[in-house]
C-alpha positions as CSV (number, residue, x, y, z in Angstrom):
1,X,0.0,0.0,0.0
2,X,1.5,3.3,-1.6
3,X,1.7,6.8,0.7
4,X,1.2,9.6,-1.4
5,X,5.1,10.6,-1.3
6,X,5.7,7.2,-3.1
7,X,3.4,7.2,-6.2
8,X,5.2,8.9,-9.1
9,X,3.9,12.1,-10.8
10,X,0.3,12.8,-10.8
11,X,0.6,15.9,-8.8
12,X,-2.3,17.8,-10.0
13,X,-4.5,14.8,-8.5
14,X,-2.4,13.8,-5.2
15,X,-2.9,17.8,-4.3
16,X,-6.5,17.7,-4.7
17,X,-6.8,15.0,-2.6
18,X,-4.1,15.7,0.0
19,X,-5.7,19.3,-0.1
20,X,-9.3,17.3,1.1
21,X,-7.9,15.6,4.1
22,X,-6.0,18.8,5.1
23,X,-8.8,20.6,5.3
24,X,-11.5,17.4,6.0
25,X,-13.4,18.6,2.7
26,X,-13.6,14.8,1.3
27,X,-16.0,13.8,-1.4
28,X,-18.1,11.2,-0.6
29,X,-17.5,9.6,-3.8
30,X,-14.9,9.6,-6.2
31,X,-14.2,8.3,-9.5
32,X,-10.2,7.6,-10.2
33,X,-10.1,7.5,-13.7
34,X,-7.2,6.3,-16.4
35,X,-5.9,3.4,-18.2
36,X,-4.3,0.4,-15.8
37,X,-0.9,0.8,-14.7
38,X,-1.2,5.0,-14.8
39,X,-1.4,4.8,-11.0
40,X,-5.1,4.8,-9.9
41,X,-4.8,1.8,-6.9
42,X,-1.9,3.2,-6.2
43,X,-3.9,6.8,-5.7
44,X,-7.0,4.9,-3.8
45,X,-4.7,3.1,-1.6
46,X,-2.8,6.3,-0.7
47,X,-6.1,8.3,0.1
48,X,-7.3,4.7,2.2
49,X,-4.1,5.0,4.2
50,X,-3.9,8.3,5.2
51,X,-8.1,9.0,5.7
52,X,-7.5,5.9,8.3
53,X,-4.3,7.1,10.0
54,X,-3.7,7.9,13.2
55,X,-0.5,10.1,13.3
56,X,-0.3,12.2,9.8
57,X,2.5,13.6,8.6
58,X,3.0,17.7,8.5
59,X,2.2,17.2,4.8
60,X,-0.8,15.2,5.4
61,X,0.3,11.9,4.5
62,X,0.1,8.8,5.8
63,X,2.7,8.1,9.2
64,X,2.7,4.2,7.5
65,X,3.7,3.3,11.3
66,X,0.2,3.1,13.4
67,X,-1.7,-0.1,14.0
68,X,-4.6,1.7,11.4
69,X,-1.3,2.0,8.7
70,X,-0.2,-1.2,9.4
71,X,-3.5,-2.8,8.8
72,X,-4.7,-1.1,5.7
73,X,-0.6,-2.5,4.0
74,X,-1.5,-6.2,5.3
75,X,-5.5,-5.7,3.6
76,X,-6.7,-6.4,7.3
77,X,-8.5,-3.2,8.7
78,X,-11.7,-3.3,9.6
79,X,-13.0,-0.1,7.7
80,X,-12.4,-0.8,4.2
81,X,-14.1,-3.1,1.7
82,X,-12.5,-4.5,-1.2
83,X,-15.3,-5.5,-3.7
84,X,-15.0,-8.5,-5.6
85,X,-16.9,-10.3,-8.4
86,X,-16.4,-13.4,-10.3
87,X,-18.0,-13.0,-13.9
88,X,-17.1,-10.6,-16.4
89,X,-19.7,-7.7,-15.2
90,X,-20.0,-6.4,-11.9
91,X,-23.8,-7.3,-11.1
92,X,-26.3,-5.9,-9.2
93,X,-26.5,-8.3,-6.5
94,X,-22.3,-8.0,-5.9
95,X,-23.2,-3.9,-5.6
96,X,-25.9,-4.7,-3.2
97,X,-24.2,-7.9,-1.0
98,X,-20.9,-6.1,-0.8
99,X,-21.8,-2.4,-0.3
100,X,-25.1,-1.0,-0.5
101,X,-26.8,-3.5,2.2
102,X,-22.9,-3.3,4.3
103,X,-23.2,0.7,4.3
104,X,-25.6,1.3,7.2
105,X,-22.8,-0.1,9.5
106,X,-21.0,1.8,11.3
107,X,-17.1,2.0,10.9
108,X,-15.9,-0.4,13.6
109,X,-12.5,1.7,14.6
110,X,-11.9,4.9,12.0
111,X,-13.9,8.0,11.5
112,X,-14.6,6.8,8.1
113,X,-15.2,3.7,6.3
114,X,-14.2,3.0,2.8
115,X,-15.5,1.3,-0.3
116,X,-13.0,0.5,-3.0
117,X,-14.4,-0.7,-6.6
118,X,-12.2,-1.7,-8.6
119,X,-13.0,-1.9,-12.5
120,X,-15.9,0.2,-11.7
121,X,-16.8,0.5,-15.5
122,X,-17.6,-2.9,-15.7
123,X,-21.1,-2.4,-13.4
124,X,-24.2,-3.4,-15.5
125,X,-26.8,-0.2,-15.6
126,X,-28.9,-2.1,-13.1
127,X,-25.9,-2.2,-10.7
128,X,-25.2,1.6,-11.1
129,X,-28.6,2.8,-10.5
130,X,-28.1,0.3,-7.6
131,X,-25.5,2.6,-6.0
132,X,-27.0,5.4,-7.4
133,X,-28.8,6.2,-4.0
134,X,-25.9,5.2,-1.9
135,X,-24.0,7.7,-3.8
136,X,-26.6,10.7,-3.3
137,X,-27.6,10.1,0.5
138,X,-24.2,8.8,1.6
139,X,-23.6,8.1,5.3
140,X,-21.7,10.9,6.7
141,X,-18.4,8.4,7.1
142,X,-18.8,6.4,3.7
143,X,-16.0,7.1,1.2
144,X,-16.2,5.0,-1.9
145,X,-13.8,5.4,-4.9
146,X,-14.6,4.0,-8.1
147,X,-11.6,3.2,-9.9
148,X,-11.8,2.9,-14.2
149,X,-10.4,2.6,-17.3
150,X,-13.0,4.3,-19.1
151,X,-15.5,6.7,-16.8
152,X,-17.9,7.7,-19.4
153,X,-19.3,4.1,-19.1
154,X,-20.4,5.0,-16.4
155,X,-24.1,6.4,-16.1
156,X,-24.0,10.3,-16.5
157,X,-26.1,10.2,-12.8
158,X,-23.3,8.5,-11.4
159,X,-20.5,10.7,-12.6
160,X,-22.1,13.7,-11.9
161,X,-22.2,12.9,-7.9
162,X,-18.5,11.9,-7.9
163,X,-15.5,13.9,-8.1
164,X,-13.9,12.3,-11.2
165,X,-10.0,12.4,-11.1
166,X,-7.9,11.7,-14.3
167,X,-4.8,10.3,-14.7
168,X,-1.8,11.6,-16.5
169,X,0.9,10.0,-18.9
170,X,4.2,11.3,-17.0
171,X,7.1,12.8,-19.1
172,X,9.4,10.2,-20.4
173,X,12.4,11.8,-18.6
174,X,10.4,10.7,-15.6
175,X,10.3,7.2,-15.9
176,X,13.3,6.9,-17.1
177,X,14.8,8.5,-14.4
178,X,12.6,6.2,-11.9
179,X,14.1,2.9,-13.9
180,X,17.1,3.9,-13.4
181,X,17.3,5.1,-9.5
182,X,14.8,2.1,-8.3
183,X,15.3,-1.0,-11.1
184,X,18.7,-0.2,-11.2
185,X,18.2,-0.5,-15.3
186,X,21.3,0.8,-18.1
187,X,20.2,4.4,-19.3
188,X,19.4,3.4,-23.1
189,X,17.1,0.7,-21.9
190,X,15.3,2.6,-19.2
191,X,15.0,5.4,-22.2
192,X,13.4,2.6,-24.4
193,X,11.1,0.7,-21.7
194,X,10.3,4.6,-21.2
195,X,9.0,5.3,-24.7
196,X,7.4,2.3,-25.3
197,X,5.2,2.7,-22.3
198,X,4.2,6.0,-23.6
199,X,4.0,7.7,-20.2
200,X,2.3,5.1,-18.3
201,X,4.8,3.7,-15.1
202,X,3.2,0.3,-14.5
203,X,3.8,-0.7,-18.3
204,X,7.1,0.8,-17.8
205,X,8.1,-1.1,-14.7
206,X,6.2,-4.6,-15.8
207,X,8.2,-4.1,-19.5
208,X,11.6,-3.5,-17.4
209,X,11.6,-6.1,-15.6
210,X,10.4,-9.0,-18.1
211,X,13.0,-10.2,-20.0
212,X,10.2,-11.0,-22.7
213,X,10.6,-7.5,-23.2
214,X,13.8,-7.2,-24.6
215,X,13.2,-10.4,-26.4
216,X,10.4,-8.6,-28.2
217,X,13.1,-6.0,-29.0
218,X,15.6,-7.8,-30.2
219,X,13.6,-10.0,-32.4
220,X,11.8,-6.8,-33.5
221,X,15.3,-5.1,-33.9
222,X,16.4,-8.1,-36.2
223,X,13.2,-7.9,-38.2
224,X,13.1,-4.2,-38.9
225,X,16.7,-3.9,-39.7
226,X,17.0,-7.1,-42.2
227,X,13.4,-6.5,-43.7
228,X,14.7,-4.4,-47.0
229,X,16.7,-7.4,-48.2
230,X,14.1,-10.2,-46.8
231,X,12.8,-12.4,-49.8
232,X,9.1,-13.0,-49.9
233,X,9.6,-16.8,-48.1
234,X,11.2,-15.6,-45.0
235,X,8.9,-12.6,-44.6
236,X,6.1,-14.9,-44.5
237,X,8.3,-17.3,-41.9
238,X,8.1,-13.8,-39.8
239,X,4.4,-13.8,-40.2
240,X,3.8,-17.4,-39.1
241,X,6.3,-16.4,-35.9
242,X,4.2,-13.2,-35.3
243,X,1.0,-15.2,-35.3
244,X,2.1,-17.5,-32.8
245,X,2.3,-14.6,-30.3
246,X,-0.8,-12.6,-31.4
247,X,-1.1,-12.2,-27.4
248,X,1.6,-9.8,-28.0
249,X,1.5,-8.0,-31.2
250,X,0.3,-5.2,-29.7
251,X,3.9,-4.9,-28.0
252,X,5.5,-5.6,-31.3
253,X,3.4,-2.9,-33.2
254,X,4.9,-0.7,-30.4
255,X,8.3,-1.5,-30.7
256,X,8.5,-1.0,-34.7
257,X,6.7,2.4,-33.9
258,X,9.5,3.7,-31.7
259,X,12.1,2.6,-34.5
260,X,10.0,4.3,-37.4
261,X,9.9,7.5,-34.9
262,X,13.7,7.6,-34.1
263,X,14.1,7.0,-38.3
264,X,12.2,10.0,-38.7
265,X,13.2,12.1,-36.1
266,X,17.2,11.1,-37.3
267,X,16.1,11.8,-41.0
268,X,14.4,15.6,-39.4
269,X,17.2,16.4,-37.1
270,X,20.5,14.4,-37.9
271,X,21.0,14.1,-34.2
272,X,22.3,10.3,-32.6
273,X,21.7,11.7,-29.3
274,X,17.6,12.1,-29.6
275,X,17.3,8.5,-30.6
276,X,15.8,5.9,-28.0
277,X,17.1,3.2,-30.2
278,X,20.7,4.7,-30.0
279,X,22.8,1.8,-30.2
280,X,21.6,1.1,-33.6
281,X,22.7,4.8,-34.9
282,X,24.1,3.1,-38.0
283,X,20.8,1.1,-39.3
284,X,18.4,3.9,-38.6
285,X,21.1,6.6,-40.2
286,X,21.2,3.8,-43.2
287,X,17.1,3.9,-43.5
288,X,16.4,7.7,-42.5
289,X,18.9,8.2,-46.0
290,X,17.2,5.3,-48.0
291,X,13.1,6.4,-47.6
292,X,12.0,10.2,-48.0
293,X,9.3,11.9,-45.1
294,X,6.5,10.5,-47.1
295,X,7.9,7.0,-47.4
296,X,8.4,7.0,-43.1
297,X,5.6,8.8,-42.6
298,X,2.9,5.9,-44.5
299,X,4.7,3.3,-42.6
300,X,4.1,4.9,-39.0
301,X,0.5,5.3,-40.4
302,X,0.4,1.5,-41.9
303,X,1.6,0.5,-38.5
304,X,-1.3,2.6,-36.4
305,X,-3.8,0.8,-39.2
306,X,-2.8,-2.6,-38.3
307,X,-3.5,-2.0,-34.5
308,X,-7.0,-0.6,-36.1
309,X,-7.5,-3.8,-37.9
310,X,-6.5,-6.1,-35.5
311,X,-8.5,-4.9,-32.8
312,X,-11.5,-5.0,-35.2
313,X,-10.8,-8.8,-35.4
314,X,-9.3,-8.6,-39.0
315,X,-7.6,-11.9,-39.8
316,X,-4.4,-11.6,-37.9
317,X,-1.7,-12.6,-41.3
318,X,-3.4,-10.9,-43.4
319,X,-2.9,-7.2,-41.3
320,X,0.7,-8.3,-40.9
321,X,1.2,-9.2,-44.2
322,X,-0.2,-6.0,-45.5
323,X,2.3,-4.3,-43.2
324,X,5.6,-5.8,-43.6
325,X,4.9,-5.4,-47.6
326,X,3.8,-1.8,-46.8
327,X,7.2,-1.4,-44.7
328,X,9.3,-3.5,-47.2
329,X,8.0,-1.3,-50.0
């Protein structure tokens, strides 16, 4: 369970919230909103921790020493709720069982008590309006936080009675910097886990520390640098590799993006030092001289179409195929 002080950027929304306690202006509802590994548990835990404290800090945040701190890290206080479901949809009986019909009690230690709902998005409507009440005649201790990828699926009723807090990508130079200080990582590949994750930490730090990362890149690496002098047979070997981890094109589509961006930015600016891909000055120097803007430009674009395609269920080799030959071409 993060403090406040630990969770990495999102200023803008730890102030708000530290701001609250400081001056015991909580919300009775909030919605923590942003794609998953940007930090939102991280946020919820940090405002659990510290609403429950006994012995803030001067800044407000959690001490992380009391019995209240100690039992919110080990998932054992009393006063907060966790809530759970096993299907794909948070149903309106889990909403009702696990908070709604819970709510009237009083906290059992703390001033407040706290619901957490996790993958809130995923209520059905019937849940929602379920809460709905809950959410407009609160008890005066009930917090509950709402966290989501996507807050517009929620009902408009239910955003407009929560404070809804976004998320933020965090500057590259950030994570980088966090890489290297806590994973201990070599600058040029904390710069590329970095750029890849495109300003979200948790991919960062799950990327860094998987070495099917940098098998991704390297394989990706050998592809994108060998592909001009590939003959049909081999590029369609590549394919039938590819397809065997479709789980993880995504990551792939990523990784040839970040090489197509350091080939144009090289081609733009002549400057080795700008590249993420920096050890391989020579091949993207080689390419940025062989293809003109447009050339680099259609193959970022081919490579943005095939995540299009893909997530519309388009057969899998034949997007690939149509972007190698678009790249090879």
């Amino acid at each position: 369970m993060a403090n406040f002080n630990d969770i990495i950027g999102q200023e803008k929304v730890k102030k708000h919230l530290l701001d609250g306690i400081k001056t015991d202006s909580i919300s009775h509802a909030y919605i923590i909103n942003g794609e998953t590994g940007s930090g939102r548990r991280l946020l919820a835990s940090a405002l659990t921790k510290t609403l429950l404290c006994e012995n803030r800090t001067e800044l407000g945040d959690a001490c992380g020493h009391c019995k209240s701190c100690l039992q919110v890290e080990s998932n054992n206080h009393p006063d907060v709720r966790y809530l759970t479901h096993d299907k794909v949809s948070i149903g309106v009986d889990d909403i009702r069982e696990q908070l709604v019909n819970d709510i009237s009690i009083k906290p059992y230690s703390s001033a407040h008590k706290i619901y957490i709902v996790p993958d809130a998005d995923k209520m059905t409507e019937q849940a929602q309006n379920a809460l709905l009440k809950t959410i407009e005649e609160p008890p005066e201790y009930a917090v509950i936080i709402l966290i989501t990828d996507n807050a517009k699926n929620l009902l408009e009723t239910v955003q407009s009675r929560c404070v809804i807090l976004n998320t933020k990508p965090l500057d590259q130079e950030i994570i980088t910097e966090y890489l290297i200080k806590n994973l201990q990582m070599e600058p040029e590949q904390a710069q590329i886990a970095a750029g890849f994750c495109q300003g979200n930490v948790g991919k960062a730090i799950d990327f860094a520390s998987s070495p099917d990362f940098f098998d991704m890149k390297e394989d990706t690496l050998r592809l994108l640098k060998n592909l001009d002098n590939m003959e049909l047979p081999e590029i369609m070997a590549v394919i039938k590799e590819l397809s065997q981890n479709k789980g993880k094109i995504t990551d792939y589509l990523d990784l040839m993006l970040l090489w197509y961006r350091d080939v144009l930015m090289f081609k733009v600016t002549k400057d080795a030092n700008i590249l993420l891909y920096r050890n391989e000055y020579k091949a993207i120097s080689q390419q940025a001289t062989a293809r003109n803007y447009e050339d680099i430009e259609n193959i970022i674009k081919a490579i943005d179409k095939a995540k299009v395609r893909l997530n519309a269920n388009v057969n899998f080799d034949t997007a690939i195929e149509l972007l190698i030959l678009t790249i090879k071409d």
